[in-house]
N, C-alpha and C positions, 0 to 999 in steps of 0.2 A: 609155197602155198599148199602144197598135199595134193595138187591136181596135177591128173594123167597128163603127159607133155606131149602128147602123140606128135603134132609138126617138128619138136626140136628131135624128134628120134625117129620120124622118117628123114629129116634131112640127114642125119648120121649113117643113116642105111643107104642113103644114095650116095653119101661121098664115100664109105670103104667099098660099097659094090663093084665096083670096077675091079678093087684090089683085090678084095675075094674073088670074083670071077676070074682072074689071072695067078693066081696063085696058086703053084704045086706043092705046097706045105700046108701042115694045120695051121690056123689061122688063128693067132691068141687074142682075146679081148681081155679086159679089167675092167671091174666094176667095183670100187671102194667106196661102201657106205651103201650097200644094195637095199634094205633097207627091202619090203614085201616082194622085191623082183621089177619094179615099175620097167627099170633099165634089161634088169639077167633075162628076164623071161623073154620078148623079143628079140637083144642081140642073141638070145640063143637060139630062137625058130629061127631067127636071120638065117644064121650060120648052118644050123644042121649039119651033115660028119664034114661038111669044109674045115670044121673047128673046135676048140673049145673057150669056153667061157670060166676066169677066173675070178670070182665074186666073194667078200667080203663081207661080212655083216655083224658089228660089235652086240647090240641085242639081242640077246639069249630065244626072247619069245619071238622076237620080229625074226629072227634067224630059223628058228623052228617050223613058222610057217613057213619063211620063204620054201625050207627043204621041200614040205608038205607040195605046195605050187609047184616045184620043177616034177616030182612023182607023179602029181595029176596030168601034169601035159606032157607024160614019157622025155623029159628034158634029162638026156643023160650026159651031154655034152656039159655040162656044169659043175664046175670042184669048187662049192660054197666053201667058203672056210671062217668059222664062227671065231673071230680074231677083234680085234684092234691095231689100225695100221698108225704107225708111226716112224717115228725118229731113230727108234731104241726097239731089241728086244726085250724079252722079259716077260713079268706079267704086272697086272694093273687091275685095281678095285673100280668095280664100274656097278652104278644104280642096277637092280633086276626090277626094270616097272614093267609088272604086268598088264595086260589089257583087264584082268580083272580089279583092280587097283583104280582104274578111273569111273569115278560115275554115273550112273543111269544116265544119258539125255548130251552127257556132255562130249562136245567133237573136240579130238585130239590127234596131231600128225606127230606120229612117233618119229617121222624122217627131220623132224626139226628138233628133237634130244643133241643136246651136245657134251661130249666130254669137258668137256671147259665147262659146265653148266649142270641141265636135270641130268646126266648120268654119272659125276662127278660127288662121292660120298663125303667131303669136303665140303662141300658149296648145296647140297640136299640128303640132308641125313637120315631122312623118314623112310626110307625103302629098306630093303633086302638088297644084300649085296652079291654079286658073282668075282669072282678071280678068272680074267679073261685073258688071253694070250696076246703080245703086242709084239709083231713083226715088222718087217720092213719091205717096198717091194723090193730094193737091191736084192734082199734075203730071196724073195721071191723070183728074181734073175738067177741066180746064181745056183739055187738050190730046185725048185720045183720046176723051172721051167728051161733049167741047164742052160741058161744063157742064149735061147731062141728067143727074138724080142717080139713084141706086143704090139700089134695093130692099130689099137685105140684103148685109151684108158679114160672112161667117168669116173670121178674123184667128185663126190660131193657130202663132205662130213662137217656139217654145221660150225665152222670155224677151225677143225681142227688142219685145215690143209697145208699149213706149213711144215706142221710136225710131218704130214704124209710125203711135201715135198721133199724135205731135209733129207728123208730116209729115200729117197729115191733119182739121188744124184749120176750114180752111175748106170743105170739101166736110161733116164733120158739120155744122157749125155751121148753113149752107145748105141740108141735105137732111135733115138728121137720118134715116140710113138704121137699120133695126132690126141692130142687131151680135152677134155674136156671139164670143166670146173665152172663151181659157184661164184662170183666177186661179187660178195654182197657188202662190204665193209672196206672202204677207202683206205683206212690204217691198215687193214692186213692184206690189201691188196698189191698194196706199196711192195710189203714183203716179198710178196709170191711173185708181184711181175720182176722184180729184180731178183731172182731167181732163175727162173723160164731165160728173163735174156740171157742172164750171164753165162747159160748154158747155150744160147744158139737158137733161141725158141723165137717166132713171129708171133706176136697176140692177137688176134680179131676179138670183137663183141657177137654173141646173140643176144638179141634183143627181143625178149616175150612179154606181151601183154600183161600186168601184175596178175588179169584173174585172167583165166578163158572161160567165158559164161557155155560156149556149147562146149569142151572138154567138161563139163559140170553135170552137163546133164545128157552128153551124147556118148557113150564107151562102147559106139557101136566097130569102132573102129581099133578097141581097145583087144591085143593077142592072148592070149589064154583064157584060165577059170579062174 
């Protein structure tokens, strides 16, 4: 929906708190599909020098900002990395829709772009295009975070979560971090829950109201600028 999730991410802050509170190590999170920081910016006040915060973000302008966001609230604990996470590395053509591109008057949640879809020059040809980096998190175990595993990982990229899965077999498999993801579509849930088990994964539901009328109009409660 594009609306602040405040309840499902204080209940995130309550179930790793304990963890963070007992831990003598930096404390790593994941954020794929960051998208203005809704998630980065919080787990990162969460955390403070307990941690740091690994966040992903495939649009070019949404990624810009976000940077802009972590600057404003001294958020140094955060290694944004303007990518494409997938299956494969390499690089990948992805839409560059600017905020300037849409509209006078018209509302747009740029967290609901999907590679398989408006960011996809294939399937919308009318934009400007960027060449964007596609990694993996395994790559991301192995290489950036030298094989210390990840506390919690949000994985929300508008369908693309298989590809994210596939590339991230052996970092679950080895750390088994607590996840958290979209199931918005039956056929591709199918997929990804037979994934998660065949790895050792328990699945629970959260279950959010389609709208929250006071998250709509109350951000009193909402962390940063």
């Amino acid at each position: 929906t594009g609306q602040y999730e405040g309840p499902l991410i204080k209940l995130v802050r309550d179930i790793l708190s304990p963890f963070v509170t007992k831990s003598s190590k930096d404390v790593i999170l994941v954020d794929v599909g960051a998208n203005f920081g809704l998630w980065t910016v919080p787990l990162a006040t969460f955390l403070g020098p307990k941690g740091k915060v690994f966040a992903f973000e495939v649009q070019r302008y949404v990624a810009n900002q976000l940077s802009a966001t972590l600057l404003l609230n001294d958020l140094y604990n955060v290694r944004l990395m303007h990518a494409a996470v997938s299956n494969v590395t390499g690089f990948m053509r992805v839409n560059d829709i600017s905020p300037d591109a849409i509209k006078p008057n018209q509302s747009t949640n740029f967290g609901g772009f999907s590679l398989h879809d408006d960011l996809n020059p294939a399937k919308q040809s009318n934009a400007p295009v960027s060449i964007v980096q596609q990694v993996t998190l395994d790559g991301l175990f192995e290489h950036e975070l030298e094989r210390k595993c990840p506390l919690f990982m949000k994985i929300d990229v508008e369908m693309f979560e298989l590809e994210v899965f596939l590339g991230a077999t052996n970092i679950f498999t080895e750390c088994k971090p607590l996840l958290l993801f979209e199931a918005l579509c039956p056929r591709l849930n199918r997929s990804l829950f037979q994934v998660l088990w065949s790895l050792g994964y328990e699945l629970a539901w959260t279950v959010l109201p389609i709208v929250d009328y006071d998250a709509q109009f109350d951000h009193g409660d909402a962390e940063g600028r």
